[in-house]
matplotlib code that plots the C-alpha trace (Angstrom):
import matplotlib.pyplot as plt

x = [0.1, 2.7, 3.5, 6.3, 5.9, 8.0, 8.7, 11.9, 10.8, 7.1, 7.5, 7.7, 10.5, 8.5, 10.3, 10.6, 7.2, 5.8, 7.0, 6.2, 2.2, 2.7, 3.2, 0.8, -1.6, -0.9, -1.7, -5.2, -5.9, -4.2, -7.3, -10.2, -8.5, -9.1, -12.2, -13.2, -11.7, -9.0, -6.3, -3.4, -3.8, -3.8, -0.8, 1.1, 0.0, 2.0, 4.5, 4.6, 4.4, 7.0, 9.5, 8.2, 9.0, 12.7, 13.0, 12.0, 14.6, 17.4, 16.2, 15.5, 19.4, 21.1, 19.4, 20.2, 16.0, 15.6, 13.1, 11.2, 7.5, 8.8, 9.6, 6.6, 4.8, 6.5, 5.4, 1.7, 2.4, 3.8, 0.9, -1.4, 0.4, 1.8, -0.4, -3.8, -3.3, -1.6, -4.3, -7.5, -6.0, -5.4, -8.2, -10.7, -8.4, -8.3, -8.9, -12.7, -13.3, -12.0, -14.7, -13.5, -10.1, -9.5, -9.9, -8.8, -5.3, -5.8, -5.6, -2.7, -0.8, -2.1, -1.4, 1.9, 2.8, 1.9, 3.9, 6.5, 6.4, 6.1, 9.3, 11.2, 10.4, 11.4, 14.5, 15.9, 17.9, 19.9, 19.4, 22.5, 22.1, 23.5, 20.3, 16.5, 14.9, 12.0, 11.1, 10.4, 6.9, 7.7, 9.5, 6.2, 3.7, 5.9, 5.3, 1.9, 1.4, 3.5, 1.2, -1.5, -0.1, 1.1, -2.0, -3.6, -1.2, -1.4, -5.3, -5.5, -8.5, -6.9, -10.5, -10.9, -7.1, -4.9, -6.4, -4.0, -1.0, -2.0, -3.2, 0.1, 1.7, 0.2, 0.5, 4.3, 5.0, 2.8, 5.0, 8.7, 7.8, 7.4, 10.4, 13.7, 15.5, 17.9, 17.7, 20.4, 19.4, 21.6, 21.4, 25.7, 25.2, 26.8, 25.0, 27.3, 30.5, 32.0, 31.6, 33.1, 32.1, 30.5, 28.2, 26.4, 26.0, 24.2, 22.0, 21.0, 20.6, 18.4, 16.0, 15.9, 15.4, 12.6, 10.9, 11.1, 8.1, 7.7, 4.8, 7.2, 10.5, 9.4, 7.0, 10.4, 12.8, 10.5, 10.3, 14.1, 14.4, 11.9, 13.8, 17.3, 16.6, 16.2, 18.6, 21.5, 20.5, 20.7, 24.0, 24.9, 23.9, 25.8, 29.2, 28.2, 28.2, 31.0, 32.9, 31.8, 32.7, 36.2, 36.9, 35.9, 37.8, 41.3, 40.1, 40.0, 43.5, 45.0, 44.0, 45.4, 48.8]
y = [11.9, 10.4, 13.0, 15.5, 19.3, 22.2, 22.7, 20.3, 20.8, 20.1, 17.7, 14.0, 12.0, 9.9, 6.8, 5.3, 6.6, 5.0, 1.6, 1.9, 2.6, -0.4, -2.8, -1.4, -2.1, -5.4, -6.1, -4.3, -6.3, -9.3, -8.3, -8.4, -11.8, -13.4, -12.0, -13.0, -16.8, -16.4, -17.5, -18.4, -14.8, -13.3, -14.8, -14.2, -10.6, -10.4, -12.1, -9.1, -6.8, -8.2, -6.9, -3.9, -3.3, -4.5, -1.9, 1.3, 1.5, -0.2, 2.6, 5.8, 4.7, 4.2, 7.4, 9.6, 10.4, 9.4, 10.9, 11.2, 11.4, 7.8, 6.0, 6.6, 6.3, 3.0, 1.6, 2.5, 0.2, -2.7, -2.6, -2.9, -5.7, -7.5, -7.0, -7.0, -9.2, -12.0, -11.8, -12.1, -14.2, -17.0, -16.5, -16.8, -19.8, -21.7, -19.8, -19.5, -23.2, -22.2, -19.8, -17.0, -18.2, -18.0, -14.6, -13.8, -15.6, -13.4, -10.2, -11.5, -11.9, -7.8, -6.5, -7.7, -6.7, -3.1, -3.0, -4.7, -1.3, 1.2, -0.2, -0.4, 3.3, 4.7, 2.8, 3.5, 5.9, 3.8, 0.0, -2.0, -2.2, -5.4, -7.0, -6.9, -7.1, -9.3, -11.2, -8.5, -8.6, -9.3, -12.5, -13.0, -12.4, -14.4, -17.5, -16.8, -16.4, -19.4, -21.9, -20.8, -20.8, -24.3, -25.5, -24.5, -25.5, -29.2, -28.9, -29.1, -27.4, -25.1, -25.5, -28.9, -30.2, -26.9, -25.5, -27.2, -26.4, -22.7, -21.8, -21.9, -20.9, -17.7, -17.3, -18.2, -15.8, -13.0, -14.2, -13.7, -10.4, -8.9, -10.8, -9.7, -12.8, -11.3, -11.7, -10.7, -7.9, -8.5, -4.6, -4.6, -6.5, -4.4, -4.5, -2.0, -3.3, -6.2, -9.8, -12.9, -14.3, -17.9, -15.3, -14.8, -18.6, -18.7, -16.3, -18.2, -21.3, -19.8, -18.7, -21.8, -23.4, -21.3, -21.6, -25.0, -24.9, -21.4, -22.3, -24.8, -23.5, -19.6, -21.5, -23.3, -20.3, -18.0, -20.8, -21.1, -17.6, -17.5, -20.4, -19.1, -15.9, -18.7, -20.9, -18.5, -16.9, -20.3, -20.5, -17.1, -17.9, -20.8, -19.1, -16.8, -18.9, -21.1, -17.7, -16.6, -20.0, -20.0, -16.5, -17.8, -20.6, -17.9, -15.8, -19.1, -20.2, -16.4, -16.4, -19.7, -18.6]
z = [-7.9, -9.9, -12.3, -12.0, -11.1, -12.1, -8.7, -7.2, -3.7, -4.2, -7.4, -7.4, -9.1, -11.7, -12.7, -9.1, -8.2, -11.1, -10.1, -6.8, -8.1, -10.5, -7.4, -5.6, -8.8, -8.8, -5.2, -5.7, -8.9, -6.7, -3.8, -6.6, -8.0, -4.7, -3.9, -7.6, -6.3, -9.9, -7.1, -9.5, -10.9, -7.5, -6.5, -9.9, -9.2, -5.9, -7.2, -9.8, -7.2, -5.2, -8.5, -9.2, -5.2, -6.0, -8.6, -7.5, -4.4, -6.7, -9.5, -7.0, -5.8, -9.1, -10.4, -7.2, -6.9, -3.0, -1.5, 2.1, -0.1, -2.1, 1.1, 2.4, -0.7, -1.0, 2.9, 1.9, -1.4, 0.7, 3.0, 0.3, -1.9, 0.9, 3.5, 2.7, -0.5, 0.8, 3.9, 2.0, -0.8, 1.7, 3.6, 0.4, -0.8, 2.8, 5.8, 5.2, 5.7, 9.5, 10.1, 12.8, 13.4, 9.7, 9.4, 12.2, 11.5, 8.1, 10.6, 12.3, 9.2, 7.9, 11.4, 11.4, 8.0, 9.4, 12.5, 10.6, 7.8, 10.8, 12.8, 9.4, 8.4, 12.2, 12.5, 8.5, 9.5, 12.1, 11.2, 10.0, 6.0, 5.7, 7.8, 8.0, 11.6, 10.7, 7.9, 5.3, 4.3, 0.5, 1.4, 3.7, 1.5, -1.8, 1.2, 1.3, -2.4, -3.6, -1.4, -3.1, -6.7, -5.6, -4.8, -7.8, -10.3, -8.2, -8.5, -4.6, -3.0, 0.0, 1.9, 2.0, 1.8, 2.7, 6.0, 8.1, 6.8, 5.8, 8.9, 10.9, 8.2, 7.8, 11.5, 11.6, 8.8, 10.8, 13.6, 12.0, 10.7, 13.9, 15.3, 16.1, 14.0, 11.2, 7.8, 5.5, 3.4, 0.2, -0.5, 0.0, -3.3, -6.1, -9.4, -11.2, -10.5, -13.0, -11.9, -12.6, -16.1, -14.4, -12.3, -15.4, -16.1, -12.7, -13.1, -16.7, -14.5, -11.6, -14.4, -15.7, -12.3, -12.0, -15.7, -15.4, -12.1, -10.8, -8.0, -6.5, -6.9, -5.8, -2.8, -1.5, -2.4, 0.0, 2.3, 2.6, 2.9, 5.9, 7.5, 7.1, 9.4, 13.1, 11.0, 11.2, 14.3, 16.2, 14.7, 16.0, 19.2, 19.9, 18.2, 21.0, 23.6, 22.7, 22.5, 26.3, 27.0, 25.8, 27.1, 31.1, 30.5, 29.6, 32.2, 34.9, 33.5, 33.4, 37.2, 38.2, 36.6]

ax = plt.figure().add_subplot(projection="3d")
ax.plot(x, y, z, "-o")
ax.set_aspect("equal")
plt.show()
């Protein structure tokens, strides 16, 4: 399906369709991983996933090959690597030890993923670019994944020691994905134009952050990410207020005078 035709109107661009089946690849081989119980594998395979999905909108941008076919192409992907993977991975890992509310949580957590990719795609066209309405299910599923890397590479069983903390955290993530909280998008971010030189020396330093534990620090960089969304919209909401607040009080003292 991937392979250009002769035809431009019923071709396929190839490079950003390419990476778009490579994430999707890794969130199959992330499903048999779990299912196989190689969790740290699984979860590096999202993980994977989750930047192969970064590059083919970045790529199908920069190279002017938008299409219709590669957004949806690229919704079915997401379903798969950050839908259903991240939902069986956790449930073979912990959510099994809760019998029916475990998988059933799993659902949750797939179901919303879905509605969250269906109420992207039909509001595209009109959403403000500079925010996400929802958690986005790559952040989601990088939550999901980064517990359970965690607890592997700390040698803790998710069963016996993990149920309780993975349980309403899949749920919550399910939850947020669905939501109406905003999350900034970071796609005004310009990669082409020139930056300052220390931006480069940051970049060095967040791979090192990074290299140095990548369950942990990816685990609590998703986390933060999940958590700024109700952070900053709590924020928002009181500059609101406080706003209406000092308007009244102009409009009471216009009045009086």
């Amino acid at each position: 399906m991937v392979f250009a035709m002769v035809n431009r109107r019923r071709g396929l661009y190839l490079l950003p369709n390419l990476l778009t089946t490579g994430a999707m690849f890794a969130g199959f081989y992330a499903i048999v991983a779990g299912i196989n119980s190689n969790f740290e594998a699984a979860a590096i395979a999202i993980f994977i996933a989750m930047i192969l999905d970064g590059m083919d909108g970045r790529v199908a941008r920069l190279t002017n090959t938008q299409s219709d076919f590669g957004m949806q192409y690229d919704s079915l992907s997401d379903m798969v690597s950050f839908g259903l993977a991240p939902a069986l991975v956790i449930y073979q890992w912990s959510l099994s030890g809760l019998g029916k509310l475990g998988w059933l949580g799993a659902f949750v957590y797939a179901a919303a993923a879905a509605l969250r990719l269906a109420r992207f795609n039909t509001q595209a066209s009109t959403a403000d670019k500079r925010y996400f309405q929802g958690l986005p299910s790559p952040p989601a599923a990088a939550l999901i994944a980064g517990m359970v890397w965690c607890g592997e590479y700390f040698s803790i069983d998710g069963v016996a020691s993990f149920t309780l903390f993975a349980f309403p955290t899949t749920m919550l993530a399910g939850i947020l994905m669905v939501s109406n909280i905003r999350y900034h998008s970071f796609k005004r971010f310009d990669l082409k134009g020139r930056k300052p030189f220390v931006a480069g020396l940051v970049i060095v330093m967040i791979f090192v952050l990074i290299a140095s534990e990548p369950p942990l620090v990816l685990f609590l960089l998703a986390l933060i990410y999940a958590v700024s969304g109700p952070v900053l919209t709590l924020i928002y909401i009181r500059r609101h207020r406080a706003a209406r607040k000092s308007q009244e009080k102009q409009q009471v003292a216009d009045d009086v005078n």
